[in-house]
C-alpha positions as CSV (number, residue, x, y, z in Angstrom):
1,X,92.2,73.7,117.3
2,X,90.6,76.6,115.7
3,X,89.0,76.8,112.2
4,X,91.3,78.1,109.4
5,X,89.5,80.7,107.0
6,X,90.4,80.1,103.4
7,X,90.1,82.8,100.9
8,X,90.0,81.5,97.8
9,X,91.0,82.2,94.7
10,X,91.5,80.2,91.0
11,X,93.2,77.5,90.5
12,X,95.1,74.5,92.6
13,X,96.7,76.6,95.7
14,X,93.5,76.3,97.5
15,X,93.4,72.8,97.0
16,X,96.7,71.8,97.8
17,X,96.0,74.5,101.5
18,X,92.6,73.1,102.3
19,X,94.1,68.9,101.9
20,X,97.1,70.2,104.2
21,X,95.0,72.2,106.6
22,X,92.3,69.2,107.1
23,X,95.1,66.8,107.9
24,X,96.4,68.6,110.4
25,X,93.1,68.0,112.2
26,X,92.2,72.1,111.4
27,X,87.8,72.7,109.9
28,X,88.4,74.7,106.8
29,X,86.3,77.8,106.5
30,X,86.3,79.3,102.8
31,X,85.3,81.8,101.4
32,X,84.9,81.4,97.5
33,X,86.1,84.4,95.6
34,X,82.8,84.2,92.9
35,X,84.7,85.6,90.1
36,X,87.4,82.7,90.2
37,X,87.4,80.2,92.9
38,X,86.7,76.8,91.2
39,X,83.5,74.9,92.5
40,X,85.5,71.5,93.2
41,X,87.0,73.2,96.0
42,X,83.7,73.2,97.9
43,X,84.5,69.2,98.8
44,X,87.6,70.0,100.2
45,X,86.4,72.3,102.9
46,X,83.8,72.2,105.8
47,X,81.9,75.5,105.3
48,X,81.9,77.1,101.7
49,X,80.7,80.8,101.3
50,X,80.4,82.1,97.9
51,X,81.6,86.1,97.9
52,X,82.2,88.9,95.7
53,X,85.4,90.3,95.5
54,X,83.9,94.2,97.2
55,X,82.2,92.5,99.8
56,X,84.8,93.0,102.5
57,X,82.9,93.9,105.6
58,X,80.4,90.3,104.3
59,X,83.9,88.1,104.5
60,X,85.0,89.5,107.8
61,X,81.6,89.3,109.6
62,X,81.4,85.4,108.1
63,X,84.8,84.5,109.5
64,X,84.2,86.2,112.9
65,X,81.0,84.1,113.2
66,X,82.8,80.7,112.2
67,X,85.5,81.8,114.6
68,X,88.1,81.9,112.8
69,X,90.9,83.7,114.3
70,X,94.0,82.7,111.6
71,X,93.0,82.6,107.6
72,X,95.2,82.6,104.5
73,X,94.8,83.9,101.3
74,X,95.5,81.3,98.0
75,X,94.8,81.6,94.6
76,X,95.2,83.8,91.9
77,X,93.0,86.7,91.3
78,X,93.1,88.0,87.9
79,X,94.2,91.6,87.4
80,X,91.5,92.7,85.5
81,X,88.9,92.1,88.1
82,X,90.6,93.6,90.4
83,X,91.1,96.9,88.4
84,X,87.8,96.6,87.0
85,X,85.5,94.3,88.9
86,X,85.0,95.2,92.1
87,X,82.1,97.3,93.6
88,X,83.3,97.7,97.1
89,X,81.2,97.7,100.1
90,X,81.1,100.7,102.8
91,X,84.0,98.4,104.2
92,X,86.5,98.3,101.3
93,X,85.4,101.8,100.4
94,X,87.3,102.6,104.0
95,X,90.6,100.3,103.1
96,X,90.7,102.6,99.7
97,X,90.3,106.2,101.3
98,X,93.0,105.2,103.3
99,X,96.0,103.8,100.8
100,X,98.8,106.2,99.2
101,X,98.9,103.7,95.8
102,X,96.2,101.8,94.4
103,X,98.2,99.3,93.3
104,X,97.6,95.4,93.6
105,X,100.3,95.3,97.0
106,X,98.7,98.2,98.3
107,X,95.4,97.2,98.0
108,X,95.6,93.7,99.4
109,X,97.8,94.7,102.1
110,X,95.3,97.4,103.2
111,X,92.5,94.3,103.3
112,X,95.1,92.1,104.9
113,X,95.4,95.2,108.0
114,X,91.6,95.4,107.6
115,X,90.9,91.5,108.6
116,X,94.1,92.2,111.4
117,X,92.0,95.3,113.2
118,X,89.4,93.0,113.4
119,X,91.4,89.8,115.3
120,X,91.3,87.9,112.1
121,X,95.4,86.9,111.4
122,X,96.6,86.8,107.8
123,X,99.1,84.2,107.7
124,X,101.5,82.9,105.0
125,X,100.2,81.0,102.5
126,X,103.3,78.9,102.5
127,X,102.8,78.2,106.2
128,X,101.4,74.4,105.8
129,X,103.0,73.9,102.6
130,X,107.1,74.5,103.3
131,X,108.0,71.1,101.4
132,X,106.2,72.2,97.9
133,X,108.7,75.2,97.6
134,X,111.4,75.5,95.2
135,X,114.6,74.3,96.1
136,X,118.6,76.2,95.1
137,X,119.6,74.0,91.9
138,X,118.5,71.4,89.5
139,X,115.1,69.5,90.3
140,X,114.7,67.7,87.0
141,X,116.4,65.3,85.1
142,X,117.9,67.6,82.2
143,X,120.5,69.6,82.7
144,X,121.1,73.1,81.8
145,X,123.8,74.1,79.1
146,X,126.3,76.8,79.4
147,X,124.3,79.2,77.4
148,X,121.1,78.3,79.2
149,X,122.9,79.1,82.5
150,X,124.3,82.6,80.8
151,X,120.1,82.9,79.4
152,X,119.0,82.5,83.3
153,X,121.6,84.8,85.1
154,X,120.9,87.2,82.7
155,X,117.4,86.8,82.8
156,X,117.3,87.2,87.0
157,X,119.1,90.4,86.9
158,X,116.2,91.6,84.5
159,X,113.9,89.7,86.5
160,X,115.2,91.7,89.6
161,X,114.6,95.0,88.6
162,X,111.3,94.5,87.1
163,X,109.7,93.1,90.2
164,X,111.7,96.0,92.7
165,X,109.6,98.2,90.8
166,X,106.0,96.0,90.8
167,X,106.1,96.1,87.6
168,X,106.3,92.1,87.3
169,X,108.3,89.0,88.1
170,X,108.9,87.0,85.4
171,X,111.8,87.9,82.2
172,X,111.9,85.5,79.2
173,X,115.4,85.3,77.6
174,X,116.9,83.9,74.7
175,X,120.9,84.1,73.8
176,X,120.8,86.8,76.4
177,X,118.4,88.8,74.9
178,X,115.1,89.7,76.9
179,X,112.5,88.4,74.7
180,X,109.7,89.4,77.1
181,X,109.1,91.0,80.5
182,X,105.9,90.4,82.4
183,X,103.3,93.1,83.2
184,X,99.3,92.4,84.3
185,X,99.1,89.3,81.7
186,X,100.6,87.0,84.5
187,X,103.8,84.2,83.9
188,X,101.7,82.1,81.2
189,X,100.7,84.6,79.0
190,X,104.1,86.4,78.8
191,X,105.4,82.9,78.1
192,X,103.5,82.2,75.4
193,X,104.1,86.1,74.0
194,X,107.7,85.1,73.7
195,X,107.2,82.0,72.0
196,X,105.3,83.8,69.2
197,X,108.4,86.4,69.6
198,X,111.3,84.2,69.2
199,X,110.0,80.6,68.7
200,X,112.1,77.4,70.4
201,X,114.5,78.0,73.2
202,X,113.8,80.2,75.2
203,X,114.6,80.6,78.9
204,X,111.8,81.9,81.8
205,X,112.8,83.6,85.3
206,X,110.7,84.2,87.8
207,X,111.7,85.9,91.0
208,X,110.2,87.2,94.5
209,X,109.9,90.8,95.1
210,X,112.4,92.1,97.5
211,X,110.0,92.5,100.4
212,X,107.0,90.1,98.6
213,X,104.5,89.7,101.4
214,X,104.0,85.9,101.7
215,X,100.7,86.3,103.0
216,X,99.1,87.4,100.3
217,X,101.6,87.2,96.9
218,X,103.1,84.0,96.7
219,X,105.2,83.6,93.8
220,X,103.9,79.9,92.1
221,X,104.2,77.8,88.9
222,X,102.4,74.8,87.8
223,X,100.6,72.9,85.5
224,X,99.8,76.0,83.6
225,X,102.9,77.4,83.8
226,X,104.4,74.3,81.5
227,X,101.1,73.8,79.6
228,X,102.6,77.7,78.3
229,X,106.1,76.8,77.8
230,X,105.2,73.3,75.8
231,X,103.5,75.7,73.7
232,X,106.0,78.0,73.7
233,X,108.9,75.2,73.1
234,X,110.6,77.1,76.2
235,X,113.0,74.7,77.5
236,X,114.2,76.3,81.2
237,X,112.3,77.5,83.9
238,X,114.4,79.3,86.6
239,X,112.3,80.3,90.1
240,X,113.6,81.6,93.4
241,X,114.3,78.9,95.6
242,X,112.7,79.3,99.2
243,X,110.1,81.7,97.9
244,X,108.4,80.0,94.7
245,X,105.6,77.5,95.1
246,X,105.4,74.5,92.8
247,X,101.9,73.5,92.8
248,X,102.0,69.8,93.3
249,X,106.0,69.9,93.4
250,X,106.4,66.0,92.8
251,X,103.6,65.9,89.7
252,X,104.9,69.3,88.5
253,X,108.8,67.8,88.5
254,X,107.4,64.8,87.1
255,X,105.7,66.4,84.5
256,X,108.9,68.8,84.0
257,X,111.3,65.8,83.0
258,X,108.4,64.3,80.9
259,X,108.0,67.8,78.7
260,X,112.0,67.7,78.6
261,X,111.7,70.9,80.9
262,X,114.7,71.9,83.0
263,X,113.3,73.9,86.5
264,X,116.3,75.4,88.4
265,X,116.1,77.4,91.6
266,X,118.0,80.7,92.0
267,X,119.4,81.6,95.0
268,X,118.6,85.6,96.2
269,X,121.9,86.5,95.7
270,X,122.0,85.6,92.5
């Protein structure tokens, strides 16, 4: 079977790939984004290659020579250094000349063609991990009231349009108000922005884009994600089911009921 290139970003998503990878008899090849990936993960792989987040033409050429023919992006990569902390190689200097937008889709989807032209496959990140997603309904033990339910239909609609025009994916709601709407902080920051906004009970949404590339932009909640909404006193969490990744699903559920959390999942037509 061949080796499965990692590219790795923060947090547990490159964990939870690499454990799910190796038991499926795969070598793990990673290569450690140095700006964020956490230096754990190098015992849960079988080659680790520290890189900088410019050096595109250094990550291909180390794949290629591990023969890696499939890898998968995981990981967050903060905003910020991707606006302001690259210093890209003659490589990525190519994948730039050539994009329309400079956005963060555009951008990554341009290195994601880059690794393709060179027989390198991008696959879903969600690939090895189908049973972590979030599924239509309740998962926890608390149920949601009837204004909660109003809070979260409201808050996908506003949810909806904000990620149709990548501008961000998560709206936090209280008594059908939007308290705040996500832009480059990320989910746990706007979170505990609307906490300081409009103290307890508030409701969070996160949803997919409408054409969100799995490959590379996975939507995903975890331990952070609650750490923010404890903090917050935020007492929902509403994700899109089939397309949101809960890091660790039965410790995260777990950890939902024991913070008094509901976590529903949304259906796309809702």
């Amino acid at each position: 079977m061949d080796p499965l290139g990692l590219i790795a970003g923060n947090g547990q998503f490159p964990f939870l790939l690499a454990r799910a990878a190796r038991r499926d008899g795969r070598r793990v090849v990673a290569l450690a984004i140095r700006e964020e990936a956490f230096p754990e993960l190098e015992a849960e792989v079988d080659e680790w290659h520290p890189i900088g987040l410019g050096q595109l033409g250094k990550a291909i050429a180390t794949l290629k020579a591990a023969g890696v023919r499939e890898a998968v992006m995981a990981g967050q990569v903060k905003h910020r250094q991707i606006f302001a902390g690259i210093v890209p190689d003659l490589t990525l200097m190519g994948v730039l000349a050539r994009l329309a937008f400079k956005n963060t889709d555009s951008l990554i989807g341009g290195v994601a063609d880059a690794f393709e032209r060179e027989g390198i496959r991008l696959a879903s990140s969600v690939e090895l991990l189908s049973d972590q997603l979030a599924t239509p309904g309740l998962m926890t033990r608390r149920g949601l009231s009837g204004d909660e339910r109003k809070d979260v239909a409201y808050g996908t609609r506003i949810a909806r349009v904000l990620s149709a025009n990548d501008l961000g994916q998560t709206a936090v709601v209280k008594s059908q108000a939007a308290v705040a709407l996500e832009a480059m902080e990320g989910t746990d920051e706007v979170i505990r922005r609307a906490g300081r906004i409009a103290g307890p009970g508030c409701s969070v949404v996160k949803v997919a884009k409408p054409r969100q590339d799995m490959r590379f932009d996975v939507p995903v909640v975890g331990p952070g994600t609650l750490e923010a909404m404890k903090e917050a006193q935020a007492r929902v969490l509403a994700v899109e089911a089939g397309r949101t990744l809960l890091l660790d699903r039965p410790a995260f559920l777990a950890a939902a009921d024991a913070a008094g959390i509901s976590v529903f999942g949304v259906g796309e037509a809702e």
